[in-house]
C-alpha positions in Angstrom: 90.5 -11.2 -9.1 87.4 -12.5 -11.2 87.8 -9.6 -13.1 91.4 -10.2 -14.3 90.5 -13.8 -14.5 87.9 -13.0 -16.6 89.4 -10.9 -19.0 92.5 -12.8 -19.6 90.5 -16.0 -20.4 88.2 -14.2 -22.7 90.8 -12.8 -24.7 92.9 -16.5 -25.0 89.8 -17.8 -26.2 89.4 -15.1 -29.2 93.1 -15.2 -29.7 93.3 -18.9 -29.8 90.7 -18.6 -32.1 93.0 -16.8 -34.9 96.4 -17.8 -33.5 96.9 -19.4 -37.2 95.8 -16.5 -39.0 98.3 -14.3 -36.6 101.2 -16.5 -36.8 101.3 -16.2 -40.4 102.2 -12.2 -39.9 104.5 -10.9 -38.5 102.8 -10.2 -35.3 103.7 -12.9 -32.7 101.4 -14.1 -29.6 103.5 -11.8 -27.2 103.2 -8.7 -29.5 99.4 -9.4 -28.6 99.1 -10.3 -24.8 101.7 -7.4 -24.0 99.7 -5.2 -25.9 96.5 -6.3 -24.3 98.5 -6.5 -20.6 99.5 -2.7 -21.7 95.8 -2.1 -22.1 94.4 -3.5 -18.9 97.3 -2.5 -17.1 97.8 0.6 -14.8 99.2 2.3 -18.3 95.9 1.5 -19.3 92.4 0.9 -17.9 94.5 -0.2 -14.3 92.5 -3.2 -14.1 95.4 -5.5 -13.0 97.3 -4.1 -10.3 100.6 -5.1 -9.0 100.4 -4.0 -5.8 97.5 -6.4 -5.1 98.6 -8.9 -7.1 102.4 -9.2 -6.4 102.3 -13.0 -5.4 99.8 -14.1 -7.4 102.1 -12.7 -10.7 105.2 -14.0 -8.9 104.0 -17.8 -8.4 102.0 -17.2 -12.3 105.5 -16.2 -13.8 107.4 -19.4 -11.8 104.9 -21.8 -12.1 105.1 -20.9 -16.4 108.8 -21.2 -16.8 108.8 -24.4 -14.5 106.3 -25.8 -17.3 108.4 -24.8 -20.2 111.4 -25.4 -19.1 110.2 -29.0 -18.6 109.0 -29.5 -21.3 111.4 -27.9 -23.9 113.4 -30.2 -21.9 111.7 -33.4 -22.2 111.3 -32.7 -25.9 114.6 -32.2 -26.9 115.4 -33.8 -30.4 118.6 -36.4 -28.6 118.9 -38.0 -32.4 119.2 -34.5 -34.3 121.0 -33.3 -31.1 123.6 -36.0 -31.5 124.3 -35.0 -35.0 124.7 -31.2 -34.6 126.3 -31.4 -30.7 128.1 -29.2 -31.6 127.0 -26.3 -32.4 124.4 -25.8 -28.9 127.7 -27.1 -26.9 129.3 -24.0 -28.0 126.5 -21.7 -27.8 126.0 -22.7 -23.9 129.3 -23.8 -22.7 131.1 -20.9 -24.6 128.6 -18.0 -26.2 126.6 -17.9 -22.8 129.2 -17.5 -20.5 130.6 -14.6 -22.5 127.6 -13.1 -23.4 127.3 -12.3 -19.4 130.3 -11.1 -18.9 130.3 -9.0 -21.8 126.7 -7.4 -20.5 128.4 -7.0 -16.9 131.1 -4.9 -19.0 129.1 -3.1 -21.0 126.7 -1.9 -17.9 129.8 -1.2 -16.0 130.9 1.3 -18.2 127.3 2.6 -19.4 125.6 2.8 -15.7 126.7 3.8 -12.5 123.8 4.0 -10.1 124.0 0.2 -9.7 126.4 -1.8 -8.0 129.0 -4.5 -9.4 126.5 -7.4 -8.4 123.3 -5.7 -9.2 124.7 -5.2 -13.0 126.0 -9.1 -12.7 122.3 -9.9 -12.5 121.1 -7.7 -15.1 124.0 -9.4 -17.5 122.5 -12.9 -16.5 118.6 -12.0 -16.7 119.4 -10.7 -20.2 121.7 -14.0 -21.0 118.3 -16.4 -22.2 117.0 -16.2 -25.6 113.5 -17.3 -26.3 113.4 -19.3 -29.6 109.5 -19.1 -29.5 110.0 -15.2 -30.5 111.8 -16.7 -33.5 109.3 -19.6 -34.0 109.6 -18.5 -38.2 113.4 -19.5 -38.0 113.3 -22.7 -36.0 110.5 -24.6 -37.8 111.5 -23.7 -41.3 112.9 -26.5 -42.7 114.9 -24.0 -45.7 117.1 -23.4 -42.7 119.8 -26.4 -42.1 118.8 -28.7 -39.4 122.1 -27.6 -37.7 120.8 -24.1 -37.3 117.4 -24.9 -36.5 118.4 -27.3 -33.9 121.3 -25.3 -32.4 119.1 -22.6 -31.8 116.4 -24.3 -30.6 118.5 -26.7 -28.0 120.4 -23.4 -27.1 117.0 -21.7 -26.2 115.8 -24.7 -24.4 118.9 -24.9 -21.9 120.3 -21.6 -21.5 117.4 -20.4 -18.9 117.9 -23.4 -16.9 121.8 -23.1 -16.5 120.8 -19.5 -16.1 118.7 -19.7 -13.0 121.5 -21.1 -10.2 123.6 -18.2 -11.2 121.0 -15.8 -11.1 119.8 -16.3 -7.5 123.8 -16.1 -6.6 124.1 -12.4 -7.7 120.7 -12.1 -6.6 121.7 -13.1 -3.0 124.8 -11.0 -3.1 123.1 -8.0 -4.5 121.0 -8.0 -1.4 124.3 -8.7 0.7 123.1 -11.6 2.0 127.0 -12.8 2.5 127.4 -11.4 5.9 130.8 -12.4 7.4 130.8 -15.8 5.4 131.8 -13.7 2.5 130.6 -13.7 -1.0 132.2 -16.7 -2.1 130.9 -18.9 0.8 127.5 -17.6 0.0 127.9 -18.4 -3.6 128.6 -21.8 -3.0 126.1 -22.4 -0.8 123.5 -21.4 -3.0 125.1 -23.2 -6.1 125.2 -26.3 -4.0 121.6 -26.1 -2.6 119.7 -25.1 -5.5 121.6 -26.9 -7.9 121.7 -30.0 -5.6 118.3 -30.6 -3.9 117.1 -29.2 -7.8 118.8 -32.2 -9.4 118.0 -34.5 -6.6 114.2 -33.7 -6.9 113.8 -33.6 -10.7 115.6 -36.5 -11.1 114.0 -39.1 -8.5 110.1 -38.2 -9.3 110.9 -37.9 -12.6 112.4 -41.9 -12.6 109.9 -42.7 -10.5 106.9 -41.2 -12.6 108.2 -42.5 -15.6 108.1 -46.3 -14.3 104.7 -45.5 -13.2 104.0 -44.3 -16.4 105.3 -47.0 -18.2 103.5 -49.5 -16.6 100.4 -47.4 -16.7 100.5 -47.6 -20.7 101.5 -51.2 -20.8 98.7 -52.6 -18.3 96.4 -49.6 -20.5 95.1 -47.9 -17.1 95.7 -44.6 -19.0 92.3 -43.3 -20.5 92.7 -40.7 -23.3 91.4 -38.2 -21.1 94.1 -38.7 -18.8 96.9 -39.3 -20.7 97.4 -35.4 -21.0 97.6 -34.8 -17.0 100.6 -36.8 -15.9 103.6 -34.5 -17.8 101.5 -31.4 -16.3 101.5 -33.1 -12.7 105.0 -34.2 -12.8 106.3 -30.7 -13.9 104.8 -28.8 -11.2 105.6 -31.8 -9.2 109.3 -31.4 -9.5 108.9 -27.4 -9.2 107.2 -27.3 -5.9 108.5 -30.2 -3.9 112.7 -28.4 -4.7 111.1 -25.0 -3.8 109.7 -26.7 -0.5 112.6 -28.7 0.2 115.2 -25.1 -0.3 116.1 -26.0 -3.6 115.7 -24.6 -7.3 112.6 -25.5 -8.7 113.4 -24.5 -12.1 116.8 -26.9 -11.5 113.8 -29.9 -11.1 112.1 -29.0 -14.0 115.0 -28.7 -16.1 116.7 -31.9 -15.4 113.4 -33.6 -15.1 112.4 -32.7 -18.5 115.6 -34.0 -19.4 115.4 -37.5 -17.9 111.5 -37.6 -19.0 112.6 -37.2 -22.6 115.4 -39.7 -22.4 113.2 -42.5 -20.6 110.2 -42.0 -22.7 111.4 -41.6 -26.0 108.6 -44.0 -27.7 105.8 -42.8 -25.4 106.9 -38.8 -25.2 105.0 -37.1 -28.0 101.7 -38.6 -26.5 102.6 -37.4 -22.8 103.7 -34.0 -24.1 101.6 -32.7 -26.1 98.6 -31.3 -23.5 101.8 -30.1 -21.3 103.2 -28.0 -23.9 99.6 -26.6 -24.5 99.1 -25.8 -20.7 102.9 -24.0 -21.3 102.4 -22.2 -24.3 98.5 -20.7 -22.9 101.0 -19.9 -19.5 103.4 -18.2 -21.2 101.2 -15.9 -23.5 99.4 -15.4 -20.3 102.8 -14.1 -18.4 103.2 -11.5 -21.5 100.2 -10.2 -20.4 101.6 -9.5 -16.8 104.8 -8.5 -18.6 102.9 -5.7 -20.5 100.6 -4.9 -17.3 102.7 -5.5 -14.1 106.1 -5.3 -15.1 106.1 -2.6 -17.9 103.3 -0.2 -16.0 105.8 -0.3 -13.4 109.3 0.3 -14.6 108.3 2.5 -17.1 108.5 5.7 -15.1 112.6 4.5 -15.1 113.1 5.0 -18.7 116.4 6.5 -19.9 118.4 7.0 -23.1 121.3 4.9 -21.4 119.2 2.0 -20.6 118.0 2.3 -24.6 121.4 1.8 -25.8 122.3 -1.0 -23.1 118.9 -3.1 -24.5 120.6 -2.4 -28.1 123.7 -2.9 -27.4 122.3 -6.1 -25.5 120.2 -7.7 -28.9 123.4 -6.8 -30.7 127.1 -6.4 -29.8 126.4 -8.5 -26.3 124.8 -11.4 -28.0 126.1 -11.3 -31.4 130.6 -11.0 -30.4 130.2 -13.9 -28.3 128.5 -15.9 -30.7 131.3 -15.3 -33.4 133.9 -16.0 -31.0 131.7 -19.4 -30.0 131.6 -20.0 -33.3 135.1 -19.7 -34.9 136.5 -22.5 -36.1 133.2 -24.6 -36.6 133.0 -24.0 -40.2 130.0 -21.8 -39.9 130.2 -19.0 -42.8 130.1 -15.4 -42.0 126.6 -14.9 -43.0 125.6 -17.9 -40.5 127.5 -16.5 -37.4 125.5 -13.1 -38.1 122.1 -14.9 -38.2 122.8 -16.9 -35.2 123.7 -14.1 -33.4 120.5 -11.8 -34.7 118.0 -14.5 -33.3 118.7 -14.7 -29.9 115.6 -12.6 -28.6 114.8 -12.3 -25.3 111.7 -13.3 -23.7 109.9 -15.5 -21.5 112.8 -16.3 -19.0 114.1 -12.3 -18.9 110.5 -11.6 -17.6 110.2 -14.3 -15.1 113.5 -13.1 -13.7 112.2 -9.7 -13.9 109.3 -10.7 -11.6 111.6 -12.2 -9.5 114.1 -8.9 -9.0 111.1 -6.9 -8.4 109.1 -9.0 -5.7 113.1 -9.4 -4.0 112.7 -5.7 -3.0 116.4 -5.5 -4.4 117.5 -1.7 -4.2 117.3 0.1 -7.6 115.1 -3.0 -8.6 112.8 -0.5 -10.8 115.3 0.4 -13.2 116.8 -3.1 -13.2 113.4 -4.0 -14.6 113.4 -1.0 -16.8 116.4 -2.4 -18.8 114.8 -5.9 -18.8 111.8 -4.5 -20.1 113.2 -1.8 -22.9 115.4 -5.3 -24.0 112.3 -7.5 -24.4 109.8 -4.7 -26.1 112.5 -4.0 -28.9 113.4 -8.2 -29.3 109.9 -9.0 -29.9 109.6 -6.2 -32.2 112.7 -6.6 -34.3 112.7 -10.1 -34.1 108.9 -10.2 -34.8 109.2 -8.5 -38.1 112.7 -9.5 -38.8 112.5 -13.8 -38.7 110.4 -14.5 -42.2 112.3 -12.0 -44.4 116.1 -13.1 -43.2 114.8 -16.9 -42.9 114.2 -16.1 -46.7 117.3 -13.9 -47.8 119.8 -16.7 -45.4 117.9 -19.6 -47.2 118.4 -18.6 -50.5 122.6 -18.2 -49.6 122.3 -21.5 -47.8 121.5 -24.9 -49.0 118.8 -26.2 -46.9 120.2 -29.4 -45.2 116.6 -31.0 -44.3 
């Protein structure tokens, strides 16, 4: 344990060290810590086992996308969201949807060692993007705000609306149904998680907020512990759903959600150590991505599952996208960038965590897929984002 603790914090602190000179490559944060994981890992020098460490990853992976998905929540831009609604609202309400069912066809057809369910849940583990894998598109302002903010919105959400209907074809990929039958099982789940999520997230996060509140206007807050509260309240809303048999990652979500919309004078201030604490979290999981989850699937590697992860950064996100899109007054060339940067990332390897520790049959080259997906999205989106931010920018007049 000191070992791996000591060699993951060693290398955040020299990377932190030179994060700006890295971020103005191409080479992104998880290029690094998956390379580095792929080092220590049992590819590697097998100093990180999974084995050993299986819980510790697990709760590490949850406890991350908890954090993040409160706080890309919380930090939602409502007034630029109110302007380009539209475009996010069709991304989640219509692209998402079809983007699964489109990757349950596609595996359908491609594999058939898994079963119906089992490929459902690969389909909705590959559904999330990761707009931090783009970070180049969604903070230059030479792309429109409507782009930008659609992607970035779209990113924020679509792992949180993902996770109720993964843990459904999770549970029925185990066959957890019994004689209740899937569909009684399904709403079950979708009831408990989704509704002892909500109910958690939403009254500690009203509740902290007032505290809050009357913390900063009474000025009990110190500097020093201004940055704690958003931190506590995340995990806060994470653990008590989990205890109580509900989603945890519901709790964040709509937590982050209410935060952001309670606190919209005082949010920046509360935020900014909690999006710190997620971002060192998440580079952290890409280092058990490239140690624990790629040293073990790897042995699973096929040509299928190659074309599935392309077909899955391509065809599978890009088609539903267009058909989202029609009618919005989009042009051509925006409906092919939008589709292009959807890369998969932080969520897909949480979920991946998740398959693997559920001791789901064929779980291996479930993870194998995830995996070959992720390596080629932070690649070709890693290279890809500053040469077409510049080619779409000079086609597109900036609407900053």
């Amino acid at each position: 344990m000191y070992e791996t603790l000591a060699l993951i914090a060693l290398f955040t602190l020299v990377y932190s060290s030179v994060a700006g000179a890295v971020e103005r490559t191409w080479i992104s944060g998880p290029i690094v810590f998956t390379c580095f994981g792929l080092l220590v890992g049992p590819l590697g020098l097998d100093l990180l086992s999974w084995e050993t460490d299986g819980e510790t990853i697990r709760s590490l992976a949850e406890v991350t996308l908890a954090m993040v998905l409160f706080t890309d929540a919380a930090g939602a831009d409502m007034s630029v969201l109110k302007k380009t609604a539209g475009l996010p609202a069709r991304l989640l309400l219509i692209g998402l949807p079809l983007t699964i069912v489109l990757g349950f066809g596609v595996g359908v057809l491609l594999v058939d060692s898994l079963s119906l369910f089992t490929i459902a849940l690969l389909a909705t583990m590959l559904a999330p993007t990761d707009a931090a894998l783009g970070k180049a598109v969604v903070t230059n302002e030479s792309v429109p705000d409507e782009i930008r903010q659609g992607l970035n919105v779209e990113s924020g959400l679509n792992d949180g609306i993902c996770v109720p209907i993964l843990f459904v074809f999770l549970a029925l990929a185990l066959d957890k149904a019994g004689d209740a039958g899937p569909w009684t099982l399904a709403i079950k789940l979708v009831v408990e998680e989704i509704g002892i999520g909500l109910a958690v997230g939403l009254l500690l996060t009203l509740a902290a907020a007032k505290l809050l509140k009357t913390a900063l206007r009474r000025k009990w807050l110190t500097p020093t512990w201004i940055q704690i509260p958003v931190v506590a309240l995340a995990l806060s809303c994470f653990a008590v759903a989990q205890l109580l048999g509900g989603s945890g990652f519901i709790a964040a979500f709509s937590g982050g959600l209410l935060f952001g919309a309670l606190a919209k004078t005082e949010r920046d201030q509360f935020l900014l150590a909690a999006e710190g604490s997620g971002d060192t979290l998440a580079l952290i999981t890409w280092v058990i991505f490239g140690s624990a989850v790629v040293g073990q699937a790897v042995g699973h590697f096929s040509w299928l599952i190659l074309i599935y992860a392309l077909l899955s950064l391509t065809v599978i996100r890009m088609l539903p996208v267009f058909v989202a899109l029609a009618g919005s007054g989009i042009s051509t060339e925006g409906k092919l960038f939008i589709g292009w940067f959807g890369p998969r990332g932080l969520a897909s390897i949480v979920f991946a965590v998740i398959v693997l520790d559920s001791k789901l049959p064929n779980a291996d080259l479930v993870a194998m897929t995830v995996t070959c997906t992720i390596i080629l999205s932070i690649i070709a989106h890693g290279i890809s984002a500053n040469p077409l931010v510049a080619a779409f920018a000079a086609k597109t007049p900036s609407s900053k």
